[in-house]
DRENTORKOL-3810 file (N, C-alpha, C; in nm, 4 decimals):
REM DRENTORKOL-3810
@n.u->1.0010; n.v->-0.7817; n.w->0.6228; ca.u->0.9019; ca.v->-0.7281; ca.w->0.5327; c.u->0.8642; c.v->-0.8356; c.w->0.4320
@n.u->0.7226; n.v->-0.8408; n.w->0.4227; ca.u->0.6815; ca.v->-0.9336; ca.w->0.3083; c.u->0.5992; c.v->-0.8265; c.w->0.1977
@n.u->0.5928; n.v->-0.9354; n.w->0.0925; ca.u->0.5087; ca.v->-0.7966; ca.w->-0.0038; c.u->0.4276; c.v->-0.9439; c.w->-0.0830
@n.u->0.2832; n.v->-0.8814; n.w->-0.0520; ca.u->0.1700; ca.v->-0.9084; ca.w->-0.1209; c.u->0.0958; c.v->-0.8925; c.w->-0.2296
@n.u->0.0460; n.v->-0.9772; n.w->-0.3464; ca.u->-0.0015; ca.v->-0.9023; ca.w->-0.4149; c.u->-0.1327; c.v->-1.0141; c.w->-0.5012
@n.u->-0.2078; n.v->-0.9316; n.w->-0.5904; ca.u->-0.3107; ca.v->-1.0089; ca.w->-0.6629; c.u->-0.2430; c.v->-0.9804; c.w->-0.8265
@n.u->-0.2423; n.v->-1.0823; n.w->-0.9007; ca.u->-0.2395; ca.v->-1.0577; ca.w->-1.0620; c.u->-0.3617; c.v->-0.9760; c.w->-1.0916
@n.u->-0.4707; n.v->-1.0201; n.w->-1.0442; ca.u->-0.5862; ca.v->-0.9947; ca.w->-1.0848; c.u->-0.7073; c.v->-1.0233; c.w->-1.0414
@n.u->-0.8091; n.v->-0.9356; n.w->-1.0663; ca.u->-0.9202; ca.v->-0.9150; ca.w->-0.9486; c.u->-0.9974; c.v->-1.0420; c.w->-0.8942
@n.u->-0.9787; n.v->-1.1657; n.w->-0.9772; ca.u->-1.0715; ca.v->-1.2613; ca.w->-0.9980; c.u->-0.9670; c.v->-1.3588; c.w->-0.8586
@n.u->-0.8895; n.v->-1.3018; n.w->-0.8566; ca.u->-0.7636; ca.v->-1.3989; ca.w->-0.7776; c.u->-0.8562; c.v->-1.3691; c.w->-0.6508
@n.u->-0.8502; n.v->-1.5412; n.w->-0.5520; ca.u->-0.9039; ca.v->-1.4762; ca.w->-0.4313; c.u->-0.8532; c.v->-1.4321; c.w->-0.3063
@n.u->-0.6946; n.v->-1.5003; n.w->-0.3117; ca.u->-0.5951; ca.v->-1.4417; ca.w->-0.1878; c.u->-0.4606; c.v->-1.4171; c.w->-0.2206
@n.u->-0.3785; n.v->-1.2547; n.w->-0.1810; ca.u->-0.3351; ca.v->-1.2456; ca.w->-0.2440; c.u->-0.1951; c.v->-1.3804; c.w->-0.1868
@n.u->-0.0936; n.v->-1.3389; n.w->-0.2597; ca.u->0.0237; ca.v->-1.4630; ca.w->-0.3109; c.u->0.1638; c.v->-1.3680; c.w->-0.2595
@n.u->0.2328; n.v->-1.4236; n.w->-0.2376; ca.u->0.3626; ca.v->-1.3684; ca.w->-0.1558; c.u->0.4510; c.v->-1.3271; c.w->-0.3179
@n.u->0.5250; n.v->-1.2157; n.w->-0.3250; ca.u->0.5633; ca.v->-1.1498; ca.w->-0.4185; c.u->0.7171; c.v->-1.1544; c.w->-0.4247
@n.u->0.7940; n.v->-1.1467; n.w->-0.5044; ca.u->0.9017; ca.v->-1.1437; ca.w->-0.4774; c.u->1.0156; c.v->-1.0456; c.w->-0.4854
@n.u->0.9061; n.v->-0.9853; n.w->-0.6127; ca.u->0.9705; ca.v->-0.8528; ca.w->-0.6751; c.u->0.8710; c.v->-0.7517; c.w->-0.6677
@n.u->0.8454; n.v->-0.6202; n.w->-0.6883; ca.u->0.8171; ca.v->-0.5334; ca.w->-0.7391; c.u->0.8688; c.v->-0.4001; c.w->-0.7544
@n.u->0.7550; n.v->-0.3498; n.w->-0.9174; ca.u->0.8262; ca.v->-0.2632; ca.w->-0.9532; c.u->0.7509; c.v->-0.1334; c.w->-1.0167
@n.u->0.8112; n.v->-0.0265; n.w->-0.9489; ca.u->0.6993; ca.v->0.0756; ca.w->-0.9587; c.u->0.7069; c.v->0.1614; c.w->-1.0823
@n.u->0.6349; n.v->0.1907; n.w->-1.1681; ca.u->0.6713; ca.v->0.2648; ca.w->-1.2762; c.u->0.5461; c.v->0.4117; c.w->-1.2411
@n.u->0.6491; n.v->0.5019; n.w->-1.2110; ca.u->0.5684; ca.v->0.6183; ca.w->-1.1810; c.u->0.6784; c.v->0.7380; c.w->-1.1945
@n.u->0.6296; n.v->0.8684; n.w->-1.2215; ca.u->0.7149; ca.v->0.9891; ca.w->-1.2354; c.u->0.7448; c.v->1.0091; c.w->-1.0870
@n.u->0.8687; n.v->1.1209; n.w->-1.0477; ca.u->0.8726; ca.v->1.1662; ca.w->-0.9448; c.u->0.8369; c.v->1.2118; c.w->-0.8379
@n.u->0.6633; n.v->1.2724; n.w->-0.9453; ca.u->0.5655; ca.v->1.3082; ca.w->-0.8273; c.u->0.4764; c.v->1.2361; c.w->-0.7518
@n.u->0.5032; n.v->1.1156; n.w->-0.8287; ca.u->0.4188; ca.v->1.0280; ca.w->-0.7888; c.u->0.4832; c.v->0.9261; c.w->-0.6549
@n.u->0.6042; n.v->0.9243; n.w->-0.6948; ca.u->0.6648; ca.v->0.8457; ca.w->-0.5595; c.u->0.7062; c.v->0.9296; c.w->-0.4329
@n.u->0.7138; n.v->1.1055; n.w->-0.4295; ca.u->0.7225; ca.v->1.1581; ca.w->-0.3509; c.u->0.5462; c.v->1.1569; c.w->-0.2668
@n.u->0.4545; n.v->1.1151; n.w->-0.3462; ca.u->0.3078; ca.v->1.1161; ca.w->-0.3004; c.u->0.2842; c.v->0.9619; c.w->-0.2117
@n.u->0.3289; n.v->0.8253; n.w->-0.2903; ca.u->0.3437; ca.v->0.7242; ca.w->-0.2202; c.u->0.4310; c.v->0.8040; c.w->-0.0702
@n.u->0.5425; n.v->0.8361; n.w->-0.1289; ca.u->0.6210; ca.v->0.8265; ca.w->0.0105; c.u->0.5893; c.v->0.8735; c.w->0.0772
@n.u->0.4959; n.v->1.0263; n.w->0.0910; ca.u->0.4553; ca.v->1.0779; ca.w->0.1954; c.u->0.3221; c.v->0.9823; c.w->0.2505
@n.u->0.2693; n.v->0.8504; n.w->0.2178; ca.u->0.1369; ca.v->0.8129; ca.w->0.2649; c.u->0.2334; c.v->0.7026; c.w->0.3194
@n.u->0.3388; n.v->0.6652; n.w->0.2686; ca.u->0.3965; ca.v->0.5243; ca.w->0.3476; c.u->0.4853; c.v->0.6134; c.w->0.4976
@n.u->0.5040; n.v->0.7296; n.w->0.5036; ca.u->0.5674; ca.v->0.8037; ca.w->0.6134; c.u->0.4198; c.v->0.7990; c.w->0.7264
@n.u->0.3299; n.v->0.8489; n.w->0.6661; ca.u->0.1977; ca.v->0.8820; ca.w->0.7460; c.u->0.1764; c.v->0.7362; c.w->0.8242
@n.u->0.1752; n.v->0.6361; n.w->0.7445; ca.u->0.1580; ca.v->0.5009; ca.w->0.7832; c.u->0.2026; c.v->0.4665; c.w->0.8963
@n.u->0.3499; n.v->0.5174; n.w->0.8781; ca.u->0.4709; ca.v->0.4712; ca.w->0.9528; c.u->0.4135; c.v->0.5499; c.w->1.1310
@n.u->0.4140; n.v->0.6278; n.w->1.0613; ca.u->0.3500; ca.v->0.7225; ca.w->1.1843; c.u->0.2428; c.v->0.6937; c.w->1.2519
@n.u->0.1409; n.v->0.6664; n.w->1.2027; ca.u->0.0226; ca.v->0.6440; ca.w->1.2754; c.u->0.0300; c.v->0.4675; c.w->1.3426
@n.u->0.1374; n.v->0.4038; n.w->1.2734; ca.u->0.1419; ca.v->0.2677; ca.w->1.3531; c.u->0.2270; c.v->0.2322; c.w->1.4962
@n.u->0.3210; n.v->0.3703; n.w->1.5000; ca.u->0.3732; ca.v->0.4009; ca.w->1.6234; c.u->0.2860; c.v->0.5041; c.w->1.7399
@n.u->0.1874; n.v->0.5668; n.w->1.6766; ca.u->0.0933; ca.v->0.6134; ca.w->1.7469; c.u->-0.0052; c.v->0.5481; c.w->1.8014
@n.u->-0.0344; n.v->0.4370; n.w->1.7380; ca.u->-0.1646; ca.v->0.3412; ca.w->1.7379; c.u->-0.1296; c.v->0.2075; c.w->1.7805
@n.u->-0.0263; n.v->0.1863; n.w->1.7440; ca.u->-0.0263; ca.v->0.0403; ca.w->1.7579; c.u->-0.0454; c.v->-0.0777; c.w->1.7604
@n.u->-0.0841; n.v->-0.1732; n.w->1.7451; ca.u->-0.1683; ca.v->-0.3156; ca.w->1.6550; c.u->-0.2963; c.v->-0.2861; c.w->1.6786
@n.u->-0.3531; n.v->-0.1768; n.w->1.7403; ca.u->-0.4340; ca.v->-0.1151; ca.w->1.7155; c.u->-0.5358; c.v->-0.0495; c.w->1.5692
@n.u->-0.3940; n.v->-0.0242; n.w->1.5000; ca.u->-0.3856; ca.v->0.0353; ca.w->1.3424; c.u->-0.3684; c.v->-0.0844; c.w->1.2844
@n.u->-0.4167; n.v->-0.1027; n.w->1.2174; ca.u->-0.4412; ca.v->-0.2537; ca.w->1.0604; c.u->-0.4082; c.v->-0.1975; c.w->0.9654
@n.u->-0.4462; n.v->-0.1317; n.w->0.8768; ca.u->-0.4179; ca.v->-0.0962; ca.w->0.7442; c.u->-0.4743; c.v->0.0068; c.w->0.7034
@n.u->-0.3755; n.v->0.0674; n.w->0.5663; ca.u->-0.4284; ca.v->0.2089; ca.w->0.5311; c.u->-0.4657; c.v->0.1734; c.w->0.3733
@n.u->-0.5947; n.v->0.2674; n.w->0.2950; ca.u->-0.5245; ca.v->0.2175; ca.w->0.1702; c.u->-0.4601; c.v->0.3687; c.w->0.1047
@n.u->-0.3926; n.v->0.2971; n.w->0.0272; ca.u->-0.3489; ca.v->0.4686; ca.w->-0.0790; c.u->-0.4375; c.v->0.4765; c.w->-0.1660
@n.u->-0.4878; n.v->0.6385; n.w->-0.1478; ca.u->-0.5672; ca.v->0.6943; ca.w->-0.2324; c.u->-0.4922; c.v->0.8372; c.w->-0.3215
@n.u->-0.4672; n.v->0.7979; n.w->-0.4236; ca.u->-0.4200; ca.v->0.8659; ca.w->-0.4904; c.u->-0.4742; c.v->1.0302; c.w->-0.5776
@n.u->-0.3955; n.v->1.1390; n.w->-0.5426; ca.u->-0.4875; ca.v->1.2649; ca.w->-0.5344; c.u->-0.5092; c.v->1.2949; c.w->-0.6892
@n.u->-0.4900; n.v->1.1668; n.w->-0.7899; ca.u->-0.5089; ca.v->1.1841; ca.w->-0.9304; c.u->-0.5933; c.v->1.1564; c.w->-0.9704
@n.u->-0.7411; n.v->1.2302; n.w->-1.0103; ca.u->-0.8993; ca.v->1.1413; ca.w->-1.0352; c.u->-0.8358; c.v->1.0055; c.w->-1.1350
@n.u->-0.7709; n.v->1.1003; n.w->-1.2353; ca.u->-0.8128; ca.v->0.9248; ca.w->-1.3610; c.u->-0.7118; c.v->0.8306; c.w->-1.3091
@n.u->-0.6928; n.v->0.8061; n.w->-1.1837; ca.u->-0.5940; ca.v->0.6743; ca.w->-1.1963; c.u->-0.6907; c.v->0.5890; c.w->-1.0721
@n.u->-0.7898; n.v->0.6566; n.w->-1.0412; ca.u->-0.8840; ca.v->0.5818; ca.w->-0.9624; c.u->-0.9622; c.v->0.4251; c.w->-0.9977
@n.u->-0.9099; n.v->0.3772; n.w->-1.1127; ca.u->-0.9057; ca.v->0.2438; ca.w->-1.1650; c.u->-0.7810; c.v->0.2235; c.w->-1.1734
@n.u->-0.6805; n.v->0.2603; n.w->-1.1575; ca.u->-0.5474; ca.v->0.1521; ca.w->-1.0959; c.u->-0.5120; c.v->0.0868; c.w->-1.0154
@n.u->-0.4050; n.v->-0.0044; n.w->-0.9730; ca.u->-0.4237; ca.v->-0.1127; ca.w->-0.8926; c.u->-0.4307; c.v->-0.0306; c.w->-0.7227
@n.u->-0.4459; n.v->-0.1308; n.w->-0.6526; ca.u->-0.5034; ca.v->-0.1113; ca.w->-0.5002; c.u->-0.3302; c.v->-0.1618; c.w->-0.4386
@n.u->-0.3016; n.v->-0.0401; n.w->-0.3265; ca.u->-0.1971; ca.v->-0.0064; ca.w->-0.2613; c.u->-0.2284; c.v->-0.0056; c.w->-0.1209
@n.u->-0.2024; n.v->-0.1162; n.w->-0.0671; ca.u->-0.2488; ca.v->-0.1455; ca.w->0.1247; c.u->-0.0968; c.v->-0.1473; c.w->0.1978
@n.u->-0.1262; n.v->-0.1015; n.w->0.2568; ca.u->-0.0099; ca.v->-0.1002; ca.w->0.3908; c.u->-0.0716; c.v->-0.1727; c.w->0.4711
@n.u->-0.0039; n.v->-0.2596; n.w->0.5445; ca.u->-0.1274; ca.v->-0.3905; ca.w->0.6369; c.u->0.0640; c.v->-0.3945; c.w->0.7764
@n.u->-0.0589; n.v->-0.3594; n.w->0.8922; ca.u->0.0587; ca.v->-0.3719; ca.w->1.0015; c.u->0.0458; c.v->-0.4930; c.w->1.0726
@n.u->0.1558; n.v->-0.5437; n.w->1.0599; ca.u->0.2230; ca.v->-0.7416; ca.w->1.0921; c.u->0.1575; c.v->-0.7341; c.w->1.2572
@n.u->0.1830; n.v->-0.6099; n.w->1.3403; ca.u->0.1135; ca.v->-0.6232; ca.w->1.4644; c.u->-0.0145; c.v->-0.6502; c.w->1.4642
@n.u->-0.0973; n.v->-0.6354; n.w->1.3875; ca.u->-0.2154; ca.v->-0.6433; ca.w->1.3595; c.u->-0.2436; c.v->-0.7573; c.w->1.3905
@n.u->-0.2199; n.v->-0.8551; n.w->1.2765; ca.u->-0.2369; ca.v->-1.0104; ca.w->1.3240; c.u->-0.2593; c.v->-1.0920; c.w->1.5051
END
């Protein structure tokens, strides 16, 4: 597993990460987890077929927070 990311929007590719760290309530990581399960799922259904999902989060005002991609390595 690698993990990707941008500081910021102006950045033009993202940069290999080393850490991250999620600051969210309970409901919020049971909501990630059910879209990183779905992921999981549809890339054994699909197969390098499936590229990437993004998370869309079912909270209107956080629709300006950062961008959450699942990107499948078969893909490449």
């Amino acid at each position: 597993m690698k993990i990707y990311g941008k500081i910021n929007q102006e950045s033009e590719r993202p940069a290999e990460l080393v850490e991250v760290t999620l600051i969210a309530d309970p409901s919020k990581l049971r909501e990630i987890a059910g879209f990183l399960n779905s992921c999981a799922q549809e890339m054994e259904d699909k197969g390098d077929s499936w590229e990437h999902e993004h998370f869309q989060s079912k909270n209107e005002n956080e629709s300006s927070g950062p961008e959450f991609i699942v990107f499948n390595p078969e893909a490449l």
